[in-house]
C-alpha positions in Angstrom: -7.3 4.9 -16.1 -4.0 5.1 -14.3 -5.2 3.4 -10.8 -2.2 4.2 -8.0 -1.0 1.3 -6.2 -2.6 1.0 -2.2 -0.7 2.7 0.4 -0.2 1.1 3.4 0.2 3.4 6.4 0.0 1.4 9.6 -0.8 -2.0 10.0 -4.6 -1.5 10.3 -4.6 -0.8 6.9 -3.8 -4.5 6.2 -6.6 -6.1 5.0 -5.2 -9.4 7.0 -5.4 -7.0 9.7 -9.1 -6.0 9.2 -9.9 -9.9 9.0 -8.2 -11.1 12.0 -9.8 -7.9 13.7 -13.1 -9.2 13.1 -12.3 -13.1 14.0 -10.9 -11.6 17.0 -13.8 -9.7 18.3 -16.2 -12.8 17.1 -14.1 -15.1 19.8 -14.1 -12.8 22.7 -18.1 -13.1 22.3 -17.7 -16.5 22.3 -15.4 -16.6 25.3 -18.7 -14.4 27.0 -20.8 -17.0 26.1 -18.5 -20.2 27.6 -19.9 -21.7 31.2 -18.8 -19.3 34.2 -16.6 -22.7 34.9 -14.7 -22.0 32.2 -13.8 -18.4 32.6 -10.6 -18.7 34.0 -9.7 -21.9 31.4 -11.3 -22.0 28.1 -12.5 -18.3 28.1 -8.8 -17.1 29.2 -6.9 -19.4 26.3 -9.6 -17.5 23.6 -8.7 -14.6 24.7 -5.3 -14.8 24.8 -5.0 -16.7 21.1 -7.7 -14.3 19.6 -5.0 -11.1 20.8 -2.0 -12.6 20.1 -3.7 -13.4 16.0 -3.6 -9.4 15.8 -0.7 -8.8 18.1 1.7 -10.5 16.1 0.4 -9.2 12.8 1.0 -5.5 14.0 5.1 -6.1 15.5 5.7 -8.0 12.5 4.2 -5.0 10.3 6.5 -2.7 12.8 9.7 -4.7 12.3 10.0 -3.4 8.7 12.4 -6.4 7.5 10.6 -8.9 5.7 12.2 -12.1 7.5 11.0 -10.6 10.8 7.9 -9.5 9.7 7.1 -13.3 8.2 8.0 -14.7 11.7 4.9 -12.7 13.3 3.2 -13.6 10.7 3.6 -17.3 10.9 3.3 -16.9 14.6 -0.2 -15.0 14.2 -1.3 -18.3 11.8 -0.4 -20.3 14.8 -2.7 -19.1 17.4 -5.2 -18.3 14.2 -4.7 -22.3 14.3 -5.2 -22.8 18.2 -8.4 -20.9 18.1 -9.6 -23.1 15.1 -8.9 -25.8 18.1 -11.0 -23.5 21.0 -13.5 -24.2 18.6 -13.4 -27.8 18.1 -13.4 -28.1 21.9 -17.0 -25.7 22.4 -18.0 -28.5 20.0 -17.1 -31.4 21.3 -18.1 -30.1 24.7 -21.3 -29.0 23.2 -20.9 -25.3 24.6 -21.8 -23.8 21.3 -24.8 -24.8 18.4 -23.0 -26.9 15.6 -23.8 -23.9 13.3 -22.6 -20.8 14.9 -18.7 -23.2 15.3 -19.3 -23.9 11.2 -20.1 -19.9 10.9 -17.2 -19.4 12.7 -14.7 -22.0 11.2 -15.5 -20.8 7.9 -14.6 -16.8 9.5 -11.5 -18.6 10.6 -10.1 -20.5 7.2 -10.9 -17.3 5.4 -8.4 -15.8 7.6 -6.1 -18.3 7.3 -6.0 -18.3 3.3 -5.7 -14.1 3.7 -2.8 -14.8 5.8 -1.0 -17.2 3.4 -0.8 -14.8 0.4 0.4 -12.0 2.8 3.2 -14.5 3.8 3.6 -15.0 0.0 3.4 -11.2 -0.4 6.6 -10.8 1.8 8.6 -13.7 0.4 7.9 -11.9 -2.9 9.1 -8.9 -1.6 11.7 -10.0 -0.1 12.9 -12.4 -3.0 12.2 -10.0 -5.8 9.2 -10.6 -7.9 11.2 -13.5 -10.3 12.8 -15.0 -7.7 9.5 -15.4 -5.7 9.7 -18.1 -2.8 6.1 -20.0 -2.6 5.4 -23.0 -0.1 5.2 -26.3 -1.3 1.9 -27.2 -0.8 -1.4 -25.1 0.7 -3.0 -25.3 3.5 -3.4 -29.2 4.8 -2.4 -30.3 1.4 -5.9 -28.6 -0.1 -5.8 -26.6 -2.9 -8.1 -23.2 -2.3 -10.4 -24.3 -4.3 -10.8 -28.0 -2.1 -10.8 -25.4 1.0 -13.4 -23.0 -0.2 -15.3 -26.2 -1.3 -15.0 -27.3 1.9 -16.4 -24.0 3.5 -19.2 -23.9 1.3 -20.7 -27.4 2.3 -23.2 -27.6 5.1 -22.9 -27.2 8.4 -24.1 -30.2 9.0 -22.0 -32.3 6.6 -18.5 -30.1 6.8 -16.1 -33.2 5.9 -16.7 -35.9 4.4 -14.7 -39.8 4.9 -11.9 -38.5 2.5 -11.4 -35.3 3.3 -10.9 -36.6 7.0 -8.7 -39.6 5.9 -6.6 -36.8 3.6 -6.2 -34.6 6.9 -4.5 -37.5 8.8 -2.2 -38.1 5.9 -1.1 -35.2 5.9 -1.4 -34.3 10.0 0.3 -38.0 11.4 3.4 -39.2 9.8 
């Protein structure tokens, strides 16, 4: 069976695209949900991460030059990052239930590890297939199988002592 390689169109074709899409739309409800207080602070910064995730992933995909569309990329990863933060705020401010912020970090990491292999995609592209650029280490230092591990736990007990005490080493110089 001779399957034909997938034909991307436009970015919304992209199955980073389609994830981020539905990590988006899951924040704005959240941003609904904040204090009225917080409309004009919290509720505004999820908004504007949460559009700028998907944003940037569709002007890198119209850039058609690799380099360029690996900036947006990375740039889309960081405000993937800064809504993983929202989150940790609506936790610590106790905004949100502890399970619907673990049901939602988990949406979020799996974003994030869809993200890195299209950024590996493009250097690939880019480098040819042989000479294929990778980064040095994953995401936090933790293998995908550490991070899905990690996802899978509890939402009650989502890191333990060492995972925490790995994060800093790797976070604070």
């Amino acid at each position: 069976m001779n399957e034909q390689p997938r034909q991307f169109k436009t970015f919304e074709d992209l199955d980073l695209y389609q994830v981020a899409r539905e990590f988006r739309k899951a924040m704005y409800g959240i941003s609904r949900k904040l204090p009225n207080f917080e409309k004009f602070e919290l509720a505004s910064q999820i908004r504007r991460a949460a559009v700028s995730l998907t944003n940037n992933i569709a002007e890198g995909h119209g850039r058609y030059h690799y380099l360029e569309q690996i900036k947006f990329t990375l740039q889309s990863r960081g405000s993937l990052e800064e809504l993983i933060d929202d989150l940790n705020t609506c936790a610590d401010e106790g905004y949100l239930p502890p399970a619907d912020i673990a049901n939602l970090k988990q949406q979020a990491w799996r974003v994030y590890q869809v993200t890195n292999g299209y950024i590996r995609y493009l250097r690939e592209r880019k480098a040819g297939a042989s000479l294929a650029l990778h980064e040095t280490s994953p995401a936090y230092g933790l293998t995908d199988d550490e991070l899905d591990g990690i996802l899978n736990d509890s939402a009650v007990q989502r890191f333990n002592d060492l995972t925490v005490e790995r994060l800093e080493c790797l976070i604070i110089p």
